[in-house]
Steps between C-alpha positions, in 0.01 A plus 500: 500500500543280210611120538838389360272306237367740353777687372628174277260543225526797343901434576485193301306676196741819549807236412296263221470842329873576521523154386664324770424091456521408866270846594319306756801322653709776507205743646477247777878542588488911498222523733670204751802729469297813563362313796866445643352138517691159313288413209364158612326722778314687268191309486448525852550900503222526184230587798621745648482861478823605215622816717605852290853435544480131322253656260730752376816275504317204300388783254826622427629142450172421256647849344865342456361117412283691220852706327626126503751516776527162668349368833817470648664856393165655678525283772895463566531135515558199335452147617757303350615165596287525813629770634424905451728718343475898435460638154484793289553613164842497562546105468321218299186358637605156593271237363435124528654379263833627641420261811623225228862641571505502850347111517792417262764640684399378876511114321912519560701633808683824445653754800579749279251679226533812236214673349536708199254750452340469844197743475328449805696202618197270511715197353791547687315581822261193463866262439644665822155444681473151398873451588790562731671638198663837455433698217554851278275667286598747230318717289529815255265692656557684818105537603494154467820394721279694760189295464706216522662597842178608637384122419766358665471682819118430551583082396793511813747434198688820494775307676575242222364739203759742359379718207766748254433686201654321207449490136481100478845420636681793481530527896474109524806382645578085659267202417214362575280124537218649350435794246135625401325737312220629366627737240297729225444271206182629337543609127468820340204351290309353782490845772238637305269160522577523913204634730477845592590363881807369328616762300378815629575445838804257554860610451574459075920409672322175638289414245721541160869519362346544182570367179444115506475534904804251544773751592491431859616156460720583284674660777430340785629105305825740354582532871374235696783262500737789719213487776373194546660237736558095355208347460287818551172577328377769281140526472322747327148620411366509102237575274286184389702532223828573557626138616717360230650866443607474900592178502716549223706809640543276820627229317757757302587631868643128590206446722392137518155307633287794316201400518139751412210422779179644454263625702122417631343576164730301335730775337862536486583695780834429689871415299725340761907416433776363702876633594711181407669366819 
């Protein structure tokens, strides 16, 4: 039998050649996963003998990796915010950057928190988490609301997470200390510059609104006001360069204190505005 080593390099060339930049990385992760082992156990694991159940597993993954579906599709989880959460094609891949938001919003107290276009529910999940806070998530997409439940049951936080179907705030109702959101906002003339990982395999409804990729804030800012409580926040992801267009529509909602924070690489990445008191 075959170590576990020695199925890693012909799985690295096997993804170079499908033209994967992080081949050897990612390889790594599929066979730890094929293992059933945590990743930072791998190198320990490399000795021994790579059984035909693991073998056929981490060369299905290699398979998937190599047709450009992400790491975390073919494995089913995320770690986001120091914590795990379940994915599929049904919701966006939550990334780092994002982590910029949640950091933002814990700096202030809130009880009570809304997010629009929950996917997953890896922002509002990591607030509640982090907090005693109560919290609902809403989202479009029905497949999605059910990732996001399934999420807050394995974090313990089905009991202060409440999810509904809602287009943006159509089934919003009462107000809240803290709003969020990480809406579509990728233009029409930048989906086709996106990676295949991005745009063959993540949901188009969470990645564009089309056009010039600001039509989710027009809506959320046209509404905002009715939902959030005195003094409560609005904070919402952007594109690097989307801040002074944000800004601006939270400005024309009456918000106040907006301010555009940017994230560990320096890019605009977070638009934050105040309810007046």
């Amino acid at each position: 039998m075959r170590r576990a080593a020695d199925a890693l390099p012909a799985a690295i060339a096997c993804l170079r050649e499908a033209g994967v930049e992080s081949a050897a990385r990612d390889a790594r992760l599929l066979l730890a996963h094929a293992l059933g082992i945590s990743a930072d156990r791998l190198t320990l694991a490399l000795h021994d003998p790579l059984p035909e159940d693991a073998a056929e597993r981490f060369a299905a993954a290699i398979a998937a990796r190599a047709r450009r579906q992400p790491v975390s599709q073919i494995t089913g989880y995320r770690e986001f915010y120091g914590r795990s959460f379940r994915v599929t094609p049904d919701v966006l891949d939550p990334r780092p950057e994002t982590e910029t938001l949640v950091a933002a919003a814990l700096e202030e107290e809130f009880h009570t928190v809304l997010d629009l276009g929950t996917g997953s529910g890896a922002i509002l999940l990591s607030l509640l988490a982090e907090t005693a806070a109560e919290g609902l998530g809403v989202d479009v997409s029905p497949p999605a609301l059910e990732i996001a439940r399934d999420n807050a049951r394995r974090l313990g936080l089905d009991g202060r997470a409440r999810f509904a179907l809602s287009d943006w705030w159509t089934q919003v109702e009462g107000r809240f200390d803290l709003v969020v959101s990480n809406p579509p906002y990728i233009t029409d003339a930048e989906m086709a510059a996106l990676s295949p990982e991005v745009r063959e395999w993540e949901p188009h409804l969470a990645l564009t609104p089309g056009g010039d990729g600001l039509d989710a804030y027009r809506r959320i800012t046209a509404s905002v006001g009715d939902h959030l409580a005195p003094s409560g926040r609005l904070m919402v992801e952007i594109g690097y360069i989307q801040g002074a267009a944000v800004a601006g529509l939270m400005q024309d909602a009456g918000l106040v204190q907006v301010q555009v924070l940017r994230d560990l690489d320096g890019r605009d990445r977070v638009v934050k505005g105040r309810q007046k008191p």
